[in-house]
C-alpha positions in Angstrom: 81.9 96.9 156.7 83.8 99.3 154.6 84.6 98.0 151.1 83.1 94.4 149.9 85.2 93.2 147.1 84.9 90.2 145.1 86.2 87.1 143.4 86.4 84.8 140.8 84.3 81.3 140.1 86.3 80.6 137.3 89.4 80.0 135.7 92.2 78.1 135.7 92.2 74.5 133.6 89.3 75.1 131.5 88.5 78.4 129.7 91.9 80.0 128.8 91.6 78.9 124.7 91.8 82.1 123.3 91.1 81.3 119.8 92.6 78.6 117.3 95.0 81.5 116.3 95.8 82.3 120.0 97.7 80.4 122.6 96.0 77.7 123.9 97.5 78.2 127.5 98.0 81.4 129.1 99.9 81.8 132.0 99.8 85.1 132.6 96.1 85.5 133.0 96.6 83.3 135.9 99.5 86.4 137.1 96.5 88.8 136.5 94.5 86.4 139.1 97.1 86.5 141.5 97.4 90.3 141.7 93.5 90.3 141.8 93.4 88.0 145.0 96.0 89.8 146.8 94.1 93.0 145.8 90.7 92.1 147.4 92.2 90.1 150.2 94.3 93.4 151.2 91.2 95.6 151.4 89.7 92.7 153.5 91.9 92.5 155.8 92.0 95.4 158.4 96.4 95.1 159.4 97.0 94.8 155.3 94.2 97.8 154.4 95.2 100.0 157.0 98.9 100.1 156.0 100.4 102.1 153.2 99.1 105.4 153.2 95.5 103.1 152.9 96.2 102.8 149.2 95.0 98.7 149.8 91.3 100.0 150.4 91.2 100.0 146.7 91.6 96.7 147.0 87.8 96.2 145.3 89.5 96.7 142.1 90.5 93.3 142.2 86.6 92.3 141.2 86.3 94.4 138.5 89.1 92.5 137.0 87.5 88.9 137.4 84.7 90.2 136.0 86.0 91.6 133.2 88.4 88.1 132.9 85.5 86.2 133.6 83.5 87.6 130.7 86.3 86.7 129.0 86.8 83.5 129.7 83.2 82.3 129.5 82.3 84.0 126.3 85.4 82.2 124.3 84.4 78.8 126.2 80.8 79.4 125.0 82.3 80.3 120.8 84.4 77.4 121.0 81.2 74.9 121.7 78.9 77.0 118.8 77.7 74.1 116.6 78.6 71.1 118.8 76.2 68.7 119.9 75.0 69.4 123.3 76.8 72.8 123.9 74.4 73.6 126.7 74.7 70.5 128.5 78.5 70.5 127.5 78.8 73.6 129.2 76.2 74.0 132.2 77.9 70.5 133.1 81.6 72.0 133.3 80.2 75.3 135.2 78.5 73.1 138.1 81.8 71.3 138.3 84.3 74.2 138.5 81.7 76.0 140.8 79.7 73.8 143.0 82.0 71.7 144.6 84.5 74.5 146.4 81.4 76.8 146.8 79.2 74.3 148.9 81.8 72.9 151.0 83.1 76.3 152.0 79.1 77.6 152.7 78.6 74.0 155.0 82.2 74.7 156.7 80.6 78.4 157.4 77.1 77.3 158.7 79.5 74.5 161.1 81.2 77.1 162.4 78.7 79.6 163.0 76.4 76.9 164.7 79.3 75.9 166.7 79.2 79.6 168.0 76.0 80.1 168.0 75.2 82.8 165.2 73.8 81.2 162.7 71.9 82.9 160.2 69.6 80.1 158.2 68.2 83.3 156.3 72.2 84.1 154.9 72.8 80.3 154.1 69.5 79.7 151.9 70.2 83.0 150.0 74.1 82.0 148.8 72.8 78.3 148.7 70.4 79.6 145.6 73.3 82.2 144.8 70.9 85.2 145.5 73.2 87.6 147.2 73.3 90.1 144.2 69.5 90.4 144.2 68.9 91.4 147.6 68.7 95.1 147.0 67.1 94.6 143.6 64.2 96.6 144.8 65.4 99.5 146.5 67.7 100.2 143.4 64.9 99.6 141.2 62.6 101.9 143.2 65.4 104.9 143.9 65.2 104.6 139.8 62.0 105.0 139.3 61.5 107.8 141.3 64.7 109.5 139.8 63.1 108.9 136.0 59.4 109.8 137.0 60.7 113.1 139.0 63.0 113.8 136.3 65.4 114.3 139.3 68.8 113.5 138.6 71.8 112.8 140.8 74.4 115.7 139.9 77.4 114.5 137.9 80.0 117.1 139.5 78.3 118.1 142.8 78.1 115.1 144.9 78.3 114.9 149.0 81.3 114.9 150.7 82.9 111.2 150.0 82.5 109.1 153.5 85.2 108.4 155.5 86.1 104.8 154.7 86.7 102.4 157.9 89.7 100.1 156.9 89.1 96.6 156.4 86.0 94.4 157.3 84.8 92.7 160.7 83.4 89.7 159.9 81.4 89.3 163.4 78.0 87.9 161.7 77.7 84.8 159.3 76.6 87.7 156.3 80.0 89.8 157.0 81.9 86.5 157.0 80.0 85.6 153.3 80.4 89.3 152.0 82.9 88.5 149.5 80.1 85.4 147.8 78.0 88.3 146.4 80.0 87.8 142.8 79.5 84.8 143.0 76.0 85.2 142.7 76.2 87.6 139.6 78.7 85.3 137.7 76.0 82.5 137.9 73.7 84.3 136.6 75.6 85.7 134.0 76.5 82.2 132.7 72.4 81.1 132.9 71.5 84.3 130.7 74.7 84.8 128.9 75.3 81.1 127.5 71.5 80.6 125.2 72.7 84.7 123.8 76.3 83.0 122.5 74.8 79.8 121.8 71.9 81.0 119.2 72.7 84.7 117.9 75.1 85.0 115.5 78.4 88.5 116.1 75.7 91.1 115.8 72.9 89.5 118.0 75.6 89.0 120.5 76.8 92.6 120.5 73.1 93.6 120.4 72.4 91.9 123.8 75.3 93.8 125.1 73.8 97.0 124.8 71.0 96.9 127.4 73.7 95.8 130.2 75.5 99.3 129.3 72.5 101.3 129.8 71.2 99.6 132.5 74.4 99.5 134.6 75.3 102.9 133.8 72.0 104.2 134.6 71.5 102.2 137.9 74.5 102.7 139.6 74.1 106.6 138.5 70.8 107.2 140.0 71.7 105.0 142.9 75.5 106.1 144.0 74.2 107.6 147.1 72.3 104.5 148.5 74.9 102.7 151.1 76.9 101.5 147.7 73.8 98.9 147.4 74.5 99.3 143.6 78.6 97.5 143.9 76.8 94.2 144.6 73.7 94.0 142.4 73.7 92.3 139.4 72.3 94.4 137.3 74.6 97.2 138.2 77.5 94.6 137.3 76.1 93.0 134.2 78.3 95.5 131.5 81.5 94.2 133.2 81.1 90.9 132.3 79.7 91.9 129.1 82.9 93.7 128.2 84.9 90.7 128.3 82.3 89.3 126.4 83.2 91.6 123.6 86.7 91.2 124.3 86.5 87.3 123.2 84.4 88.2 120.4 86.5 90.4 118.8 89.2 87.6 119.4 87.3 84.8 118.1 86.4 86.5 114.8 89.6 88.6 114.6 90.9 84.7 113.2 89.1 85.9 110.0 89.5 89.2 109.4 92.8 90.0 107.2 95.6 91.1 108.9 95.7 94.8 107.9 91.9 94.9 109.8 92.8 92.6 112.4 96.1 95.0 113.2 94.2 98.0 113.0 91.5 96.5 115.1 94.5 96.0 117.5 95.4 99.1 117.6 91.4 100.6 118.1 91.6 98.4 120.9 94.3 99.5 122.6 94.1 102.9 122.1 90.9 102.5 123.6 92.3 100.9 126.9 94.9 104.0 126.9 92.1 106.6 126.8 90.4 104.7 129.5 93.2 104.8 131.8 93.8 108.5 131.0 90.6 109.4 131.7 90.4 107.5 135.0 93.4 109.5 136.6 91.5 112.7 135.8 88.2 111.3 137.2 90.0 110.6 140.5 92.4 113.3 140.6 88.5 115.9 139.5 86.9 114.0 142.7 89.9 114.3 145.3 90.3 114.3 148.2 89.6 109.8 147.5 92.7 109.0 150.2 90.9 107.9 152.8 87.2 108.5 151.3 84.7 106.0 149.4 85.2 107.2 146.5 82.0 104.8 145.2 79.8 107.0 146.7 80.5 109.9 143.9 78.4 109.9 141.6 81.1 110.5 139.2 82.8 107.3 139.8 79.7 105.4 140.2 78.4 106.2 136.6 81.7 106.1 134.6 85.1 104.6 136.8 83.3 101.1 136.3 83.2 101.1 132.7 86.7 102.7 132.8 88.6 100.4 135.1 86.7 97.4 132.9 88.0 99.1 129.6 91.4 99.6 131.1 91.3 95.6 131.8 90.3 94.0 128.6 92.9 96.1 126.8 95.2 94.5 129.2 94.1 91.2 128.7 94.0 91.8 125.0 97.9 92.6 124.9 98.6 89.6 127.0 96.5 87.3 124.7 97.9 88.8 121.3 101.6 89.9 122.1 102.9 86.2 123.0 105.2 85.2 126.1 108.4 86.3 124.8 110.9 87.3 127.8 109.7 90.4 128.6 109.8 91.6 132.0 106.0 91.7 132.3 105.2 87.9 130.8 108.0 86.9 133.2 106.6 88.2 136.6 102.4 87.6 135.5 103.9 83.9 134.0 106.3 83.2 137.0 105.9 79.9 139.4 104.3 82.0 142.1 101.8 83.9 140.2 100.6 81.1 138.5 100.1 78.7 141.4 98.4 81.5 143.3 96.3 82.3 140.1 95.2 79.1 139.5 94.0 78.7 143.5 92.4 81.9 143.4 88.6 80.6 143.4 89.0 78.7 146.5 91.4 81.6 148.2 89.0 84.1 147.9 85.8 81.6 149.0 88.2 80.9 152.3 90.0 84.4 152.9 87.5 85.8 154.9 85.8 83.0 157.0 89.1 82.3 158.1 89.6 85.5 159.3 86.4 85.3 161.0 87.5 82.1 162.3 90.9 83.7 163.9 89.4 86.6 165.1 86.7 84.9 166.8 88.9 82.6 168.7 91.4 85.5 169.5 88.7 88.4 170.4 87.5 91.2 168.8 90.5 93.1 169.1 92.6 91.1 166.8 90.2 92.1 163.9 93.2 95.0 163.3 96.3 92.9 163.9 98.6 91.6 161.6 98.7 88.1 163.6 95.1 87.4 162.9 96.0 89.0 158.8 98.7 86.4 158.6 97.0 83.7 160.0 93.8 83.6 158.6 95.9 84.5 155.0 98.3 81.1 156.0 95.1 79.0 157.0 93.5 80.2 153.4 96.3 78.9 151.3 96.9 75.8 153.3 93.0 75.0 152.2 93.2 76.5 148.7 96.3 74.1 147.9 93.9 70.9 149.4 90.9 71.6 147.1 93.0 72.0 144.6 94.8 68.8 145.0 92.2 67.1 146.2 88.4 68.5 144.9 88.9 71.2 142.0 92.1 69.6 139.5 90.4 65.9 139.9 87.0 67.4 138.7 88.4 69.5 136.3 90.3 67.0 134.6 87.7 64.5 134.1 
């Protein structure tokens, strides 16, 4: 498996209340979902990865901006129920309802399948069943840290190995391959158990506070551990800070309400100055590491410790813009806004859950050898939106709207 990307648990109905000041309904943050499922599914799939130069093995992108969108999202849910009665319950309650129901079914329709073929793996199913995929390297990354901090032996910033050769695509021929993609799902529930009492009970500083041991931890994790098989792009601890920078994304919004509006528009402009330096600085981190065509460029140490915190930088500002700047017809609000986007946007939980069992599915029943061909790609891609339009019709808007 060369690159494991990731989706979202969230979004679409609930969570996209900015602030009382903000729009209350944001369709472009479902466009920004859309181009986030068709990045991971094209790094997924080996006939869509393998095309274009290989520019879609980049795809994993695409997680970094749920993340960041979930953090987001969650965080401005969580302010909104600050001083209700029953805010935990209010909100645990909404959580298992978006989550649950589309992330069960699709796990049962998994363990069918891979029964029915004989490769099941009861060890896989009871691990995403307890959402425990982003723990199972805990240890090693913990350890490989220890030793780096007790050594004093750090990882070179500048000097890393020559970047691996990146194999295009994934071949989901066991039931773990086939549930790659659930690993976020794992660190997204955890984030809303330990994230939602933080919100909840600290007031802007305690909040900001908490936020500061995910950047140190995640920095220094995924640091000392860039060289370790890319164990640290699905641990949660290594992930943590890109949720958290949503987090202070909605913060800022939430109290930007109160501020006057000489601080709040020079608070603006911090913020997206900051997203502008970000993306700067990420073109000359790839262009300092080349050659990355062709190469896991995760494996650099360079990347590993600072393109993380740049790409999720790079994203809040972006989400910032679309949640202060309005939907007037601009060429940007009309594309992220359009019918398209935002049907595919607000489907995306359930097409990325489905995207690659059904290729697994394909490719099983046409052999091995389709895993490259753009008839399996298509169909499995057909087959997910087929079932991503039924639960939502029929599973996810019913729950939601109750």
């Amino acid at each position: 498996m060369s690159s494991v990307a990731t989706l979202p648990a969230e979004r679409s109905i609930e969570g996209q209340q900015a602030t009382a000041s903000l729009r209350s309904r944001i369709p472009e943050l479902d466009g920004i979902r859309a181009i986030a499922i068709a990045l991971v599914i094209s790094c997924h799939y080996q006939a869509f990865a393998g095309s274009f130069h290989g520019l879609p093995e980049f795809g994993w992108v695409g997680v970094e901006i749920f993340f960041v969108l979930s953090g987001y999202l969650i965080t401005t849910n969580l302010l909104a129920l600050r001083g209700t009665s029953g805010a935990y319950k209010k909100f645990y309650l909404r959580r298992v309802r978006r989550i649950f129901p589309p992330y069960f079914l699709t796990v049962a329709a998994c363990a069918l399948f891979f029964f029915a073929f004989r490769r099941l793996d009861v060890r896989t199913i009871l691990l995403h069943a307890a959402f425990l995929p982003s723990f199972v390297h805990t240890g090693e990354i913990l350890r490989q840290a220890a030793i780096s901090l007790r050594h004093f032996n750090f990882p070179s910033l500048f000097q890393s190995a020559p970047l691996e050769t990146v194999t295009p695509g994934v071949e989901p021929h066991s039931m773990t391959n086939a549930l790659c993609a659930m690993w976020s799902l794992s660190v997204e529930e955890w984030f809303y158990i330990l994230w939602a009492p933080i919100v909840l009970l600290f007031g802007r500083a305690g909040i900001i506070f908490a936020t500061i041991p995910a950047f140190l931890i995640g920095f220094v994790l995924r640091w000392l551990n860039h060289a370790q098989g890319r164990f640290w792009y699905t641990e949660f601890f290594c992930r943590f800070d890109l949720l958290a920078m949503g987090a202070l994304l909605a913060l800022w919004l939430y109290f930007r309400k109160d501020s006057s509006q000489l601080d709040a528009k020079r608070g603006d402009r911090i913020l997206w100055g900051l997203g502008l330096a970000s993306f700067l600085a990420l073109v000359f981190l790839v262009n300092s590491i080349r050659p990355v065509m062709g190469r896991e460029i995760r494996d650099s140490a360079l990347f590993a410790a600072f393109g993380t915190v740049l790409i999720g930088i790079t994203v809040a500002s972006g989400i910032a813009f679309l949640v202060l700047s309005g939907s007037e017809p601009r060429l940007l609000s009309r594309v992220l806004g359009s019918r398209v986007a935002v049907w595919v946007g607000r489907r995306s939980y359930m097409i990325y859950l489905a995207h690659i069992p059904w290729y697994w599915v394909v490719c099983a029943i046409l052999g091995s050898a389709s895993y490259s061909g753009w008839t399996a790609a298509i169909t499995a891609l057909v087959l997910t939106l087929v079932t991503a339009a039924l639960s939502w019709k029929y599973v996810e808007a019913p729950l939601l709207s109750r």
